[in-house]
C-alpha positions in Angstrom: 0.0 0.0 0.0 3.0 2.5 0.9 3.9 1.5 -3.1 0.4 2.6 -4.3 1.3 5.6 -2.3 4.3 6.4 -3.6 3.0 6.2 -7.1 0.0 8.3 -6.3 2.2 11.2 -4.9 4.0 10.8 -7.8 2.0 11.0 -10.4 -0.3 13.1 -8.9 3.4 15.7 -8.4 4.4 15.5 -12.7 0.8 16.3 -13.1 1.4 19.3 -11.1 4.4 20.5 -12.6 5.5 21.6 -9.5 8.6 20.2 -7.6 8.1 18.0 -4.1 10.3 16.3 -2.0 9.1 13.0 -0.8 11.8 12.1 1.4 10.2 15.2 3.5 7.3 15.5 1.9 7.5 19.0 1.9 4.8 21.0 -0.5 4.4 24.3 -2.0 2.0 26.0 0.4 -1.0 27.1 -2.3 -0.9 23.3 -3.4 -0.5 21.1 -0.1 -4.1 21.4 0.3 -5.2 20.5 -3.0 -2.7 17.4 -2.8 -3.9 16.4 0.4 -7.2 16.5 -0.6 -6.7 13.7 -3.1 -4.2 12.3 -1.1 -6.8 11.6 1.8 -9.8 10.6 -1.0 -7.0 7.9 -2.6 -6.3 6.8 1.3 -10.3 6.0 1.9 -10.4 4.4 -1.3 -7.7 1.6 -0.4 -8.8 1.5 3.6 -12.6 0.9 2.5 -11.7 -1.5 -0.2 -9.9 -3.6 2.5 -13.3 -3.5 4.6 -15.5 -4.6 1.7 -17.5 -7.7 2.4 -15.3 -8.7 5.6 -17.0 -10.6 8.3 -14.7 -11.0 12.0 -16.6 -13.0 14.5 -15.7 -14.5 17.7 -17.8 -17.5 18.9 -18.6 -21.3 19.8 -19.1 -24.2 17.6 -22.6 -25.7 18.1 -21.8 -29.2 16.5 -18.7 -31.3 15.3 -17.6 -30.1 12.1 -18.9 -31.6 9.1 -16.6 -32.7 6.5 -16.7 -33.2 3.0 -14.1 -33.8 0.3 -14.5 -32.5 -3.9 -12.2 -34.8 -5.1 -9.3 -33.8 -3.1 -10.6 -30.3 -2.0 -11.9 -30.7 1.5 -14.7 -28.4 3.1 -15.8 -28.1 6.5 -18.9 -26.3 7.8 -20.2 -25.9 11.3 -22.1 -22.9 13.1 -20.9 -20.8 15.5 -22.7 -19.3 17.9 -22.7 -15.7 18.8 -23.7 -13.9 21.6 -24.6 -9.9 22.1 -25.7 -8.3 25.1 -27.7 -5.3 25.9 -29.2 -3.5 28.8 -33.3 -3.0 29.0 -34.8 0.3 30.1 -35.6 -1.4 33.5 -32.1 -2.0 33.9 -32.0 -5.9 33.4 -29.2 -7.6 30.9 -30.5 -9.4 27.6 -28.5 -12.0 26.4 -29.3 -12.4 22.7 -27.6 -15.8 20.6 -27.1 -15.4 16.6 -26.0 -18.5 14.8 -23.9 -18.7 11.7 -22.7 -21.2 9.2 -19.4 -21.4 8.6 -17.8 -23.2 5.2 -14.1 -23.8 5.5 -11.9 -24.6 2.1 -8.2 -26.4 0.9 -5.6 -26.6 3.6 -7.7 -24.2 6.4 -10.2 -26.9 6.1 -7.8 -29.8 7.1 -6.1 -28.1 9.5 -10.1 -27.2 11.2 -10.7 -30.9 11.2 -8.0 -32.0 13.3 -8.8 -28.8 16.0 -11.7 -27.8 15.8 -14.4 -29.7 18.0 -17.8 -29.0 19.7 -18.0 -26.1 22.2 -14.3 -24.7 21.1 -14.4 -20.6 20.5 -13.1 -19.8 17.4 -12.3 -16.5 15.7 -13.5 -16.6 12.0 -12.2 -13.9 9.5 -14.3 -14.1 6.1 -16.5 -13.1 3.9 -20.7 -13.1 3.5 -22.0 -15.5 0.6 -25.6 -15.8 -0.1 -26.8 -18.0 -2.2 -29.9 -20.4 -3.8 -30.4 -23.8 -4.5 -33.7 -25.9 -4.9 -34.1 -28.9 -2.7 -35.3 -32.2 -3.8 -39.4 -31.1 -3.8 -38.7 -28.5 -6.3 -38.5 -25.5 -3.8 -36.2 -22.6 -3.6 -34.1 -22.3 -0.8 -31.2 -19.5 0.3 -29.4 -19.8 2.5 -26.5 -17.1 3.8 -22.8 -18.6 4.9 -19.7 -17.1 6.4 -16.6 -18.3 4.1 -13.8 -18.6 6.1 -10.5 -17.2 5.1 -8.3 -17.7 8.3 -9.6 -19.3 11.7 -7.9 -19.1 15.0 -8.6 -20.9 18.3 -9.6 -19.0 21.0 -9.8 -20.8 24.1 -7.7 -24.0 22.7 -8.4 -27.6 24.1 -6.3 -29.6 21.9 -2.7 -28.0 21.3 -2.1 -25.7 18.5 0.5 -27.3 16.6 -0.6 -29.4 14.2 1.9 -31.8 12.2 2.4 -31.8 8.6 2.4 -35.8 7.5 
């Protein structure tokens, strides 16, 4: 990103045709603003790019994970269980539980087999796919799933390390 940076100052600096020091960064004072203007628009562009469609979630698994294998490609999907709290007007806490489905692909998907089990918390870093299928009476169904990029234990049971064979 400091690359795209770099480029964008300095292409953004010949179009300019004025002189700037990037080692200093050090601007002609009429056009620092202008520069930093579209410096700061380029900057949201590239930080909310990196936010689209991202999904973080810290829960526990409600079942053993289910596996499946695509002719070498394993998946694994279980739910996790969320929890969010909040505070009625009379004063009492609400606990509120949210499930989600989880699909797990490749070599994340092994390694979620051997430590992943019922009841372990889990951090899950993904992405939100809906999709439609129709079911064996003809009916359409959707369904909404968290895809799994990364997972990471939480409160581990089994050890962590996990050997390559």
């Amino acid at each position: 990103m400091k690359r795209r940076l770099y480029f964008c100052l300095r292409k953004i600096a010949l179009l300019s045709s004025r002189i700037v020091y990037f080692e200093k960064l050090v601007f002609p004072e009429k056009f620092e603003h202008k520069l930093l203007l579209i410096l700061s628009i380029t900057l949201n562009y590239f930080i909310m790019n990196s936010f689209r469609n991202s999904v973080q979630l810290i829960g526990r698994l409600g079942q053993t994970p289910e596996v499946k294998d695509f002719n070498g490609n394993k998946m694994v999907r279980f739910s996790i269980a969320t929890n969010d709290y909040s505070i009625l007007k009379n004063g009492d806490k609400k606990e509120e539980t949210y499930w989600h489905t989880v699909v797990i692909w490749g070599k994340q998907a092994e390694n979620a087999e051997k430590l992943l089990e019922k009841g372990s918390e889990v951090l899950i870093d993904g992405k939100l796919i809906s999709r439609t299928w129709a079911d064996k009476d003809g009916f359409k169904r959707y369904i909404t799933e968290v895809v799994a990029n990364n997972f990471l234990l939480v409160g581990n049971r089994k050890p962590l390390l996990v050997e390559e064979q």
